[in-house]
py3Dmol code that shows the C-alpha trace and the ligand (Angstrom):
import py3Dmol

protein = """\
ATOM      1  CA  UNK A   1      -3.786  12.238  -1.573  1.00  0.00           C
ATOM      2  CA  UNK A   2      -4.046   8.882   0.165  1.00  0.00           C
ATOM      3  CA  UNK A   3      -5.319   5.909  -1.347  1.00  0.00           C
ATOM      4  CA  UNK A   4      -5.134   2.250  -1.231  1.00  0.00           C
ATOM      5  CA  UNK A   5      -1.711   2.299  -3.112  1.00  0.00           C
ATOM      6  CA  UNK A   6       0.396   4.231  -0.361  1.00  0.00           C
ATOM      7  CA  UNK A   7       0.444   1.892   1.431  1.00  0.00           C
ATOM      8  CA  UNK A   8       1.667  -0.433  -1.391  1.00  0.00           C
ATOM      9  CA  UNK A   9       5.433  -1.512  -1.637  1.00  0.00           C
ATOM     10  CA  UNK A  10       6.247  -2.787  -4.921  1.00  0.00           C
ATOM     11  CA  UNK A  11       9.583  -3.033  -6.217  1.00  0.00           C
ATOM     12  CA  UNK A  12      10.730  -2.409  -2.888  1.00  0.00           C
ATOM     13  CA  UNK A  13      13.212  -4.881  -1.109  1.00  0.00           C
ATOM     14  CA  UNK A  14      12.680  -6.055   2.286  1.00  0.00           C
ATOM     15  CA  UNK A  15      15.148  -7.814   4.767  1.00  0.00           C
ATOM     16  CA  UNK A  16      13.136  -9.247   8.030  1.00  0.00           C
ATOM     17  CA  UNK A  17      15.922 -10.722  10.193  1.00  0.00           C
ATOM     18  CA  UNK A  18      14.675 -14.349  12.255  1.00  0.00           C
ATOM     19  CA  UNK A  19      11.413 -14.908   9.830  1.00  0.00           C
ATOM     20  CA  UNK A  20      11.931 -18.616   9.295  1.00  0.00           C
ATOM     21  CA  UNK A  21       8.988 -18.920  11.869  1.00  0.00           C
ATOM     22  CA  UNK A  22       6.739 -16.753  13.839  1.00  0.00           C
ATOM     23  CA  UNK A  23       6.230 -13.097  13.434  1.00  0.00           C
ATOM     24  CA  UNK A  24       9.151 -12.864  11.394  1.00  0.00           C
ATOM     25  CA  UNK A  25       7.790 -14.899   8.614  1.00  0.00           C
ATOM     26  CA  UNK A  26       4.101 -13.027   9.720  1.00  0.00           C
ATOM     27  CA  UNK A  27       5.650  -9.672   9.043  1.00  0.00           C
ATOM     28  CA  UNK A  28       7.625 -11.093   5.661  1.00  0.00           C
ATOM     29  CA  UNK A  29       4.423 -12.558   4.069  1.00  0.00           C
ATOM     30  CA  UNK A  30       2.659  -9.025   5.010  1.00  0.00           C
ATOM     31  CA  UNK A  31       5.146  -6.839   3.316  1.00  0.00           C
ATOM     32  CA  UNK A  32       5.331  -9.359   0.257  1.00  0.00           C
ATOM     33  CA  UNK A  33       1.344  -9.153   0.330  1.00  0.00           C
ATOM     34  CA  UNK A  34       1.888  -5.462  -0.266  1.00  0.00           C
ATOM     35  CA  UNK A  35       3.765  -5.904  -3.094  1.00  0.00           C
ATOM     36  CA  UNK A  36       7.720  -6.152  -1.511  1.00  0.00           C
ATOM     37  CA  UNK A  37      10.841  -8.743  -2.526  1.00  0.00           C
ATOM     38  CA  UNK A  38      11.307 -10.180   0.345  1.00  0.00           C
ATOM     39  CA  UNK A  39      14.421 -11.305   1.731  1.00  0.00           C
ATOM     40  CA  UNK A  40      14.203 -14.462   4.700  1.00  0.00           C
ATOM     41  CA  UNK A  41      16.520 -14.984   7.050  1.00  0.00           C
ATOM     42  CA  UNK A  42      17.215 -17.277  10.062  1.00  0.00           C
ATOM     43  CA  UNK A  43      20.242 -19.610  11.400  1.00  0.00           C
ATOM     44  CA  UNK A  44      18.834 -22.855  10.296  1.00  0.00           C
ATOM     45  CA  UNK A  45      18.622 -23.392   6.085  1.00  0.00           C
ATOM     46  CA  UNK A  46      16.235 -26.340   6.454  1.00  0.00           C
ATOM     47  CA  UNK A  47      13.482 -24.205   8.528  1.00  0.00           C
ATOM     48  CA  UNK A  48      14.431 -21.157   5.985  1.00  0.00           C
ATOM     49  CA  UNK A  49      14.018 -23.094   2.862  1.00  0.00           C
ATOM     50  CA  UNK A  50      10.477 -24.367   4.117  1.00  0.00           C
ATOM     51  CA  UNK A  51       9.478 -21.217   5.300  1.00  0.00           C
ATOM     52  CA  UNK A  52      10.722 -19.467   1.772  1.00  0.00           C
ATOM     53  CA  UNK A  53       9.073 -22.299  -0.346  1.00  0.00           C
ATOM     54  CA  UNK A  54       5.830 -21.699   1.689  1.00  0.00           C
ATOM     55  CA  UNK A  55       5.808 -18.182   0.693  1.00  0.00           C
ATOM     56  CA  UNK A  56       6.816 -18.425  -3.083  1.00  0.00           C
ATOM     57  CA  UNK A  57       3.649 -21.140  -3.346  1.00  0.00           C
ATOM     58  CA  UNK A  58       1.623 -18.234  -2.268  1.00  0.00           C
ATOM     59  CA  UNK A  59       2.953 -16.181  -4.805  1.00  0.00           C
ATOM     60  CA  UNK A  60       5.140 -14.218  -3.275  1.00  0.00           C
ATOM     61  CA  UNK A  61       8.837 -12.859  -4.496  1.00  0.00           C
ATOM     62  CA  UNK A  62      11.301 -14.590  -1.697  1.00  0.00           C
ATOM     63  CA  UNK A  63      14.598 -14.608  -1.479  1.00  0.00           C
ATOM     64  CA  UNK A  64      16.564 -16.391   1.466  1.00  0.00           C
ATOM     65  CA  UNK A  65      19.597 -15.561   3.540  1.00  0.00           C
ATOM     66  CA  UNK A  66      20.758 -18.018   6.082  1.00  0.00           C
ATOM     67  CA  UNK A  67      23.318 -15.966   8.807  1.00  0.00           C
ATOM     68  CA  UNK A  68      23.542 -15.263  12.638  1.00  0.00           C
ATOM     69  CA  UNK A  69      22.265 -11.440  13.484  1.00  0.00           C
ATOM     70  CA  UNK A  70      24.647 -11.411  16.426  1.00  0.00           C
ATOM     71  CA  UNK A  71      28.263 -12.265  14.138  1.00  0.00           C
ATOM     72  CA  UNK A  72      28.562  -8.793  12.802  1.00  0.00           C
ATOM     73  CA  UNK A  73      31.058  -9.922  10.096  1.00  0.00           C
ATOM     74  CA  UNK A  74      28.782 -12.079   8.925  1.00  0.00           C
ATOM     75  CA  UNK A  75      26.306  -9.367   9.029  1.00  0.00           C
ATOM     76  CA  UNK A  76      28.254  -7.260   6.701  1.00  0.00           C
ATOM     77  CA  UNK A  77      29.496 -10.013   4.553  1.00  0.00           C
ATOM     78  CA  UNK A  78      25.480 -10.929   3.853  1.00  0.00           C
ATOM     79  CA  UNK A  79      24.322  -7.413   3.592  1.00  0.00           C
ATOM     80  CA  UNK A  80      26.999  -6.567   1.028  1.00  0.00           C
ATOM     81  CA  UNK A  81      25.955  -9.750  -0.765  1.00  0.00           C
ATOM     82  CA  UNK A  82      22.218  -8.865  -1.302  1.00  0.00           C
ATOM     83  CA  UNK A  83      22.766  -5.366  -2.096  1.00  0.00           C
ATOM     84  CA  UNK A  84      25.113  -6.725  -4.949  1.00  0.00           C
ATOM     85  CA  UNK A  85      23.143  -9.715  -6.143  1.00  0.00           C
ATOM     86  CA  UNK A  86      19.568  -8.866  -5.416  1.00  0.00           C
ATOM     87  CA  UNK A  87      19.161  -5.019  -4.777  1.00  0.00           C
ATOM     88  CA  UNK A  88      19.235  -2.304  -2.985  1.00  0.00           C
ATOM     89  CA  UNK A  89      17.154  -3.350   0.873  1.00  0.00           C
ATOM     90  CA  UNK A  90      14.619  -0.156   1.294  1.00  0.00           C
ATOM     91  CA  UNK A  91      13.321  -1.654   3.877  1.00  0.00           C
ATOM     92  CA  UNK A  92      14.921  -3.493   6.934  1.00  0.00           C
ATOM     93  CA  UNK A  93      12.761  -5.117   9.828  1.00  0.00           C
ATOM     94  CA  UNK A  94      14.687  -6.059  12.861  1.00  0.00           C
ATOM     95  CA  UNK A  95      12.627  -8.897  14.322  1.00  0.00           C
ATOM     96  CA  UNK A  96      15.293 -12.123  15.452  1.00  0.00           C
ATOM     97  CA  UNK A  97      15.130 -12.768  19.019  1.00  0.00           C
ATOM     98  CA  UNK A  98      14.518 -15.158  21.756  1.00  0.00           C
ATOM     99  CA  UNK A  99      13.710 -15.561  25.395  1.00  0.00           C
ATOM    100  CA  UNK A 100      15.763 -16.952  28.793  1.00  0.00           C
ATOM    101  CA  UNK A 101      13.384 -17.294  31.500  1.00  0.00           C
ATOM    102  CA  UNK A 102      14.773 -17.541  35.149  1.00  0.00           C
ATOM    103  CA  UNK A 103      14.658 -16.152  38.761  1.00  0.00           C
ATOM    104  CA  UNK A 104      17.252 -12.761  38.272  1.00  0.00           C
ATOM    105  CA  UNK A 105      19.281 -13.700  41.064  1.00  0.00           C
ATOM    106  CA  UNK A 106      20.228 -17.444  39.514  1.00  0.00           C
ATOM    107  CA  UNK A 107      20.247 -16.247  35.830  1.00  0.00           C
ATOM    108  CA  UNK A 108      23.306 -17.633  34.304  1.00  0.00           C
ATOM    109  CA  UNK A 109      25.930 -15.156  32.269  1.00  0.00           C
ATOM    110  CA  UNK A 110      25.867 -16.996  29.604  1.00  0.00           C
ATOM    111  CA  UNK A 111      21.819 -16.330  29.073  1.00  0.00           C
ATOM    112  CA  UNK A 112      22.889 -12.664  29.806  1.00  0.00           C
ATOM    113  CA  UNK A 113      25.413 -12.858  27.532  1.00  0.00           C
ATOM    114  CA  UNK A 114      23.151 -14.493  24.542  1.00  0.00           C
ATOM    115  CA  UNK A 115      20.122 -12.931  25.128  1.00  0.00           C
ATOM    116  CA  UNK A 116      21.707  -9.174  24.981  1.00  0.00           C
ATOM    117  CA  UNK A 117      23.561 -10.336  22.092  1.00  0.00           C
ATOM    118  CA  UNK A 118      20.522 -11.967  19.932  1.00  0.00           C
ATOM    119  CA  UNK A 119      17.989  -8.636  20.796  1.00  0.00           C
ATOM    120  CA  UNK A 120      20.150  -5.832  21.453  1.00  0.00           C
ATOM    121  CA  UNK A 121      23.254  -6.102  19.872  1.00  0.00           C
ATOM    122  CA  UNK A 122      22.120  -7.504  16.751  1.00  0.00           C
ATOM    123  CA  UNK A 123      19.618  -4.416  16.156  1.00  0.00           C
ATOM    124  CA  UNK A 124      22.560  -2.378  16.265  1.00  0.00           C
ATOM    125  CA  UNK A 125      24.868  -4.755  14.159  1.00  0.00           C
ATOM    126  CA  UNK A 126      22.296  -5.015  11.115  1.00  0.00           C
ATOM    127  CA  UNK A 127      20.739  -1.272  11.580  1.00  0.00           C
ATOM    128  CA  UNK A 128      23.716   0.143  11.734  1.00  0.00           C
ATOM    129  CA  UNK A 129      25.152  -2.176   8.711  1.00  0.00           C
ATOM    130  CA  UNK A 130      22.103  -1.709   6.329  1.00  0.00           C
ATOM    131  CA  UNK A 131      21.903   2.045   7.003  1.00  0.00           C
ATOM    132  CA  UNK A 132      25.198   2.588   5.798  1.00  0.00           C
ATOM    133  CA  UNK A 133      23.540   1.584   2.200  1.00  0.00           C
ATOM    134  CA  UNK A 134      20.541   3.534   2.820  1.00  0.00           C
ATOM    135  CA  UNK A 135      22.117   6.890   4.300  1.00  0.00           C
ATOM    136  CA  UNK A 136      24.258   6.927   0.437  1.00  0.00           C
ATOM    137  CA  UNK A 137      20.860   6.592  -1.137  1.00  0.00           C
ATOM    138  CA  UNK A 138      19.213   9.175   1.077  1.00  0.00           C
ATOM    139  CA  UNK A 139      16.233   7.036   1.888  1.00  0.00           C
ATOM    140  CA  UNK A 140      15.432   3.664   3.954  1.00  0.00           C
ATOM    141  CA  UNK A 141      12.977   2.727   6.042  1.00  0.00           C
ATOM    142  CA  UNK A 142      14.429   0.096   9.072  1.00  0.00           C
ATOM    143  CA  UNK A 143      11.289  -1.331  11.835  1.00  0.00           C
ATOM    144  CA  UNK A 144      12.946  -2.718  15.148  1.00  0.00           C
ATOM    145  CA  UNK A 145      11.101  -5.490  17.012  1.00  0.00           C
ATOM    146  CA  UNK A 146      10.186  -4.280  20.948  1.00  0.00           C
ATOM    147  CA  UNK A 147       7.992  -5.852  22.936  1.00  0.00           C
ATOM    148  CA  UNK A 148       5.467  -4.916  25.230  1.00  0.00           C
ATOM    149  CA  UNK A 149       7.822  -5.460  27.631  1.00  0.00           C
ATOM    150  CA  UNK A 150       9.527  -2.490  25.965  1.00  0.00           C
ATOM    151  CA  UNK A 151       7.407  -0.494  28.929  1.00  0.00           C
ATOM    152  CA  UNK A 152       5.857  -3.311  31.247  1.00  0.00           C
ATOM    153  CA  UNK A 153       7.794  -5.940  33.491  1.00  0.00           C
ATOM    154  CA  UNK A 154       6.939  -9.678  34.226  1.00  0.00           C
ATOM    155  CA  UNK A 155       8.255 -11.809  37.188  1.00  0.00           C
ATOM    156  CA  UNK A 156      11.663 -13.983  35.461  1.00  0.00           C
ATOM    157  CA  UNK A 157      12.178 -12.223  32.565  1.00  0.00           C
ATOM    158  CA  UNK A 158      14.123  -8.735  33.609  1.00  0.00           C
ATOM    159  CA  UNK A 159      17.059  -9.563  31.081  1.00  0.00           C
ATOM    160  CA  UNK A 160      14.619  -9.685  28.125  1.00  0.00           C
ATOM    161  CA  UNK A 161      12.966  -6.276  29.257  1.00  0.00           C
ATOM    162  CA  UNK A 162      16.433  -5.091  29.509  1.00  0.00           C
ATOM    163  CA  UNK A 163      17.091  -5.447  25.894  1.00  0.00           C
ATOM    164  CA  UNK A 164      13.706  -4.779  24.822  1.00  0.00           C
ATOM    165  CA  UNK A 165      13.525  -1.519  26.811  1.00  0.00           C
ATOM    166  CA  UNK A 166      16.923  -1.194  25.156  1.00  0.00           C
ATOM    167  CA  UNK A 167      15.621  -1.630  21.289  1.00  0.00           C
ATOM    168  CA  UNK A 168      13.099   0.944  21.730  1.00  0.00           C
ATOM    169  CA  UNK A 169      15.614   3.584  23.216  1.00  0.00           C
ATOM    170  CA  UNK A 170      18.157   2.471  19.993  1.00  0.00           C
ATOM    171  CA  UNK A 171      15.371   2.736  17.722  1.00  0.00           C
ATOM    172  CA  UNK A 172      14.611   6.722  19.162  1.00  0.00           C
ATOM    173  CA  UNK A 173      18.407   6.965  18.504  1.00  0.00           C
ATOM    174  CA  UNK A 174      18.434   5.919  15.483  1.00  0.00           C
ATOM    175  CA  UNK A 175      15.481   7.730  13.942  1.00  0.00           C
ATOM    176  CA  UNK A 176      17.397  11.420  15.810  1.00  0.00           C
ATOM    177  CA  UNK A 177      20.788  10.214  14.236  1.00  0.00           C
ATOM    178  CA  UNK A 178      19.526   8.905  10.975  1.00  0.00           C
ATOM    179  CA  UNK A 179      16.313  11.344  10.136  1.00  0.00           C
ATOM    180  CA  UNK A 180      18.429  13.938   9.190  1.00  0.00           C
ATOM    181  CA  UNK A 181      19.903  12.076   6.493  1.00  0.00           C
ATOM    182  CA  UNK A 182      16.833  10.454   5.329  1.00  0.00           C
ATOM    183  CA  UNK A 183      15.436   7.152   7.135  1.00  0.00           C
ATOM    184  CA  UNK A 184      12.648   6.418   9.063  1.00  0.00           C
ATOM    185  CA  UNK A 185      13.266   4.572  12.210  1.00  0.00           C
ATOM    186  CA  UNK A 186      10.399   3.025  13.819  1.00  0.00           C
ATOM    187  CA  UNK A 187       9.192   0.285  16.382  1.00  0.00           C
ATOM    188  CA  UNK A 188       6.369  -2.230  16.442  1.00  0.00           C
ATOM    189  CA  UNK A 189       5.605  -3.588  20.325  1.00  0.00           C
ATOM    190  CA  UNK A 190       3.823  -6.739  20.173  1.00  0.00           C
ATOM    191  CA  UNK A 191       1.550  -7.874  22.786  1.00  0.00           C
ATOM    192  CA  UNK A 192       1.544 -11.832  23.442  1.00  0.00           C
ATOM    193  CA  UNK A 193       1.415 -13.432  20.304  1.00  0.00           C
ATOM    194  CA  UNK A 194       1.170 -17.853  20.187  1.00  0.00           C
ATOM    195  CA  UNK A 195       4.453 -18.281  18.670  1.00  0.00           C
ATOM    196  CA  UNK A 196       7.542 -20.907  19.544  1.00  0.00           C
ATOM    197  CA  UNK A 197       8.899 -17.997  21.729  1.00  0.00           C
ATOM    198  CA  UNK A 198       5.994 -18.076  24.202  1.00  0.00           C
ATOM    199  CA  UNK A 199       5.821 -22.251  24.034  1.00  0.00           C
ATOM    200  CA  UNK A 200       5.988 -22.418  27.641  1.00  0.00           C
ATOM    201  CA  UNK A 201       3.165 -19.757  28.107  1.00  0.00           C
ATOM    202  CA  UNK A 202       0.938 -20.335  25.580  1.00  0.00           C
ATOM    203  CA  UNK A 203       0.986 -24.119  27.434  1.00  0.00           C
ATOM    204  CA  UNK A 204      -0.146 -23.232  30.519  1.00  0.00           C
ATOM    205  CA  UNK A 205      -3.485 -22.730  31.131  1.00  0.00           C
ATOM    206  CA  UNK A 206      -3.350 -20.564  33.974  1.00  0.00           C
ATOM    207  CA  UNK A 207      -1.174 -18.225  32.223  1.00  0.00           C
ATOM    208  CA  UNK A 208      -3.538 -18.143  28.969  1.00  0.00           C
ATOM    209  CA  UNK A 209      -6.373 -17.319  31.812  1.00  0.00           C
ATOM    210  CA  UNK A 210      -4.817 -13.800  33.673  1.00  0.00           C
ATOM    211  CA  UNK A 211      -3.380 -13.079  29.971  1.00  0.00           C
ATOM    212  CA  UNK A 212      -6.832 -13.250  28.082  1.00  0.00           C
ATOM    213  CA  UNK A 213      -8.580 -11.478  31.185  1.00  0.00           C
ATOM    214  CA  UNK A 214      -5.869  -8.995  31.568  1.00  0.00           C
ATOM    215  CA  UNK A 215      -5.866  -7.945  27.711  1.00  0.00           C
ATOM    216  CA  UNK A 216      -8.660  -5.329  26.547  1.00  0.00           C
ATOM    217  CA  UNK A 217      -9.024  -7.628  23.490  1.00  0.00           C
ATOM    218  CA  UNK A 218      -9.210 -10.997  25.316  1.00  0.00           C
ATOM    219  CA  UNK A 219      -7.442 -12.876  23.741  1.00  0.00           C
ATOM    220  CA  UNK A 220      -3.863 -13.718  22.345  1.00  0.00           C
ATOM    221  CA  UNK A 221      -2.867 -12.027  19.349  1.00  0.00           C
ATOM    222  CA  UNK A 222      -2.513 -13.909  16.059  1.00  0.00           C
ATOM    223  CA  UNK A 223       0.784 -13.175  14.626  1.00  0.00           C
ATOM    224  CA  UNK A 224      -0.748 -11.947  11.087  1.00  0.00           C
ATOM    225  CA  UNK A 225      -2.364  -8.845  13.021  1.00  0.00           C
ATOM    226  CA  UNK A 226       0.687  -7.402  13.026  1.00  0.00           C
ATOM    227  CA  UNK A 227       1.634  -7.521   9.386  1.00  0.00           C
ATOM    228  CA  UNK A 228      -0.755  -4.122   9.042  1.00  0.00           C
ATOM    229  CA  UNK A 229       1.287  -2.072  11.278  1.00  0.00           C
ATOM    230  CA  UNK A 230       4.800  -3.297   9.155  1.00  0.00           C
ATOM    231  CA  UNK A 231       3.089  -2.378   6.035  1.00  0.00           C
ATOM    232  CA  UNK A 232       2.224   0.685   7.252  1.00  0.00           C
ATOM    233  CA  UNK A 233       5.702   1.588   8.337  1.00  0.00           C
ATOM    234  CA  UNK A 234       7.990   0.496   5.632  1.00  0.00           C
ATOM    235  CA  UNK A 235       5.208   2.063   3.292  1.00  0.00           C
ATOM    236  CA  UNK A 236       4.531   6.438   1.958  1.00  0.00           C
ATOM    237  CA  UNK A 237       1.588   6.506   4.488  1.00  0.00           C
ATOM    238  CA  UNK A 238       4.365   7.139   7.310  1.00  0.00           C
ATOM    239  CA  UNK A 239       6.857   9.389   5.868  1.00  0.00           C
ATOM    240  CA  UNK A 240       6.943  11.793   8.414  1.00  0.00           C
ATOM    241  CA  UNK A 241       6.423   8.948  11.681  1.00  0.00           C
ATOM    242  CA  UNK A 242       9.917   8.770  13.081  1.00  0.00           C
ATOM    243  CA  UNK A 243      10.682   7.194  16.550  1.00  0.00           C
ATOM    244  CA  UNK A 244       7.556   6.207  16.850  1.00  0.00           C
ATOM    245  CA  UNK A 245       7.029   2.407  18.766  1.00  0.00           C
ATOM    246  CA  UNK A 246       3.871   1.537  17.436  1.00  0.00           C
ATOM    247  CA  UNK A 247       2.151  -1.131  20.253  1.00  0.00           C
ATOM    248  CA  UNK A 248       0.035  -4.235  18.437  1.00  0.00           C
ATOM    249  CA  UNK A 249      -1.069  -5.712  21.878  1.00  0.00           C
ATOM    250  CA  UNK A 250      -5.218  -5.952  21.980  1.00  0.00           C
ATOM    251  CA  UNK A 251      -4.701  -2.992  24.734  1.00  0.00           C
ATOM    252  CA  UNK A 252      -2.125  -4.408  27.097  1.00  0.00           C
ATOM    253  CA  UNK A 253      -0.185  -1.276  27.948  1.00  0.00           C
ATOM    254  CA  UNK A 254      -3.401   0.473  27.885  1.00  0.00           C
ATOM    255  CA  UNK A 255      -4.289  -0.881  31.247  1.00  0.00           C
ATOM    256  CA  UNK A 256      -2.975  -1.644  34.609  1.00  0.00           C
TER     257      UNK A 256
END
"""
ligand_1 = """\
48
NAP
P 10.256 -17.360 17.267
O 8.943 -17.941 16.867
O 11.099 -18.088 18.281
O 11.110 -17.114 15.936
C 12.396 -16.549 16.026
C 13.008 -16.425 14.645
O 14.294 -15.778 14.791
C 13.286 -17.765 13.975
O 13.146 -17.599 12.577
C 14.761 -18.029 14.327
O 15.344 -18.918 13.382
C 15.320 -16.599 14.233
N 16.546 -16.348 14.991
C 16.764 -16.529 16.315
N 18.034 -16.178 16.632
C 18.628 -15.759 15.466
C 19.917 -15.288 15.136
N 20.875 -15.187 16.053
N 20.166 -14.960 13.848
C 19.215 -15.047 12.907
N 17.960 -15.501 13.163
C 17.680 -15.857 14.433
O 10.100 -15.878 17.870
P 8.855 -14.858 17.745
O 7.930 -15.094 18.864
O 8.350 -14.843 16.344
O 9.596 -13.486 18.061
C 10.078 -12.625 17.045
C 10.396 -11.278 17.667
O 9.217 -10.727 18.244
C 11.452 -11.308 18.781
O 12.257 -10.157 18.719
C 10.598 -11.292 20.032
O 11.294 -10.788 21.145
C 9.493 -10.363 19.599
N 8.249 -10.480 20.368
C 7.539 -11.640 20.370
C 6.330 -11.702 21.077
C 5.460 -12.921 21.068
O 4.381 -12.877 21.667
N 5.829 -13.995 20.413
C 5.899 -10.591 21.802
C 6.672 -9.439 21.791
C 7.843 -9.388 21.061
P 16.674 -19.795 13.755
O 16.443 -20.368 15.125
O 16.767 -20.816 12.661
O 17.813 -18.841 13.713
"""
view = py3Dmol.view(width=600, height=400)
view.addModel(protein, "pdb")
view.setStyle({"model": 0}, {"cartoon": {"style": "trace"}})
view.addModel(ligand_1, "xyz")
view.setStyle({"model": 1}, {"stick": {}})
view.zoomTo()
view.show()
């Protein structure tokens, strides 16, 4: 029977990867909401420890992890760490990443080279990493971050729908390779959301305009609207959704 408390999450841990800011710390303060240990994480300790003490004054069960997603020794080194010191991570949200914008035919290697490594290669690094723990346990529930742009393109931003179209092709890979032996392996597509990210959009006026007429919705998204569909996933009302990219996007890929 499903009530109110499937969906809850108590005395499960969570790892969100990049939720020092943005929909990271959106989709942290969600799954704490519901009743999860959260674990932060993010490059920079000063943003982390803010972000952290914001969430514990609301109540919430934080811990904090400060490491790069794309150094996969330091991946292991931290994962090892919290499943030692704080717990076994049931759930794992894949969520760090960041945007290059230029004209394909300029875009410099080094962009290539970063942004594959902070969205693509990361997902694989700390999936693969964390799964280890949860395939000897038999159970785990791991959320990758795509993007609208998972399906949809955008003039100067092909290498981010690379890796995007990329995560969501992993995350059917991982839920065929993984299922088997217990996990659930799902994706969450934002739409446009007014984060740090999307600075450069969310500033100019004339892209806010064709965005809020071009979204079902109209409007942007506010980054706690997707905190429902995170709950939802990590939580017993989806154990048998596997593979599944779940769009949050007020309609976007809805529409032409
Ligand atoms: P954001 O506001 O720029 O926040 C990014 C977070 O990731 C920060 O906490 C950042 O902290 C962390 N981070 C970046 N690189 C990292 C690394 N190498 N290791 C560990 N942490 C790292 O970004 P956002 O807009 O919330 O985006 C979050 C995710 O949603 C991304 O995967 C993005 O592609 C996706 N998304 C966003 C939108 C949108 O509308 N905003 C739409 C679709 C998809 P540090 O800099 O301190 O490391």
């Amino acid at each position: 029977m499903i009530t109110a408390s499937t969906f809850r999450l108590d005395g499960r841990l969570a790892l969100v990867t990049g939720s020092s800011a943005g929909i990271g710390l959106a989709l942290a303060r969600g799954l704490g909401q519901a009743g999860a240990t959260i674990v932060l994480n993010g490059r920079n300790a000063a943003p982390l420890a803010a972000a952290a003490q914001l969430l514990r004054s609301e109540g919430l069960t934080v811990h904090e992890r400060a490491f790069d997603v794309t150094d996969a020794t330091q991946v292991q080194a931290q994962v090892a760490d919290i499943e030692k010191q704080i717990g076994p991570i049931e759930i794992l949200i894949n969520n760090a990443g960041i945007q290059r914008r230029g004209p394909l035919h300029e875009y410099a290697h080094s962009d290539w080279h970063d942004i594959m490594q902070t969205n693509l290669n990361s997902v694989f690094f700390v999936g693969q990493t964390v799964a280890q723990h949860m395939i000897t346990r038999g159970r785990g529930r791991i959320v990758n971050i795509c993007s609208v742009q998972s399906e949809l393109g955008r003039p100067g931003i092909a290498p981010y729908m690379a890796t995007k179209g990329a995560v969501k092709m992993l995350t059917k890979g991982m839920a065929v390779d993984w299922g088997p032996l217990g996990l659930n392996v799902n994706g969450i597509g934002p739409g446009y959301f007014k984060t740090e990210l999307n600075e450069k959009l969310v500033n100019d006026p004339t892209f806010s305009a064709w965005l809020t007429n071009r979204t079902p919705n109209r409007r942007w998204g506010e980054v706690q609207e997707l905190a429902g569909a995170a709950v939802f996933l990590a939580s017993d009302a989806s154990t048998f959704v596997n593979g599944h990219i779940l769009y949050v996007d007020g309609g976007v890929t809805a529409q032409l």
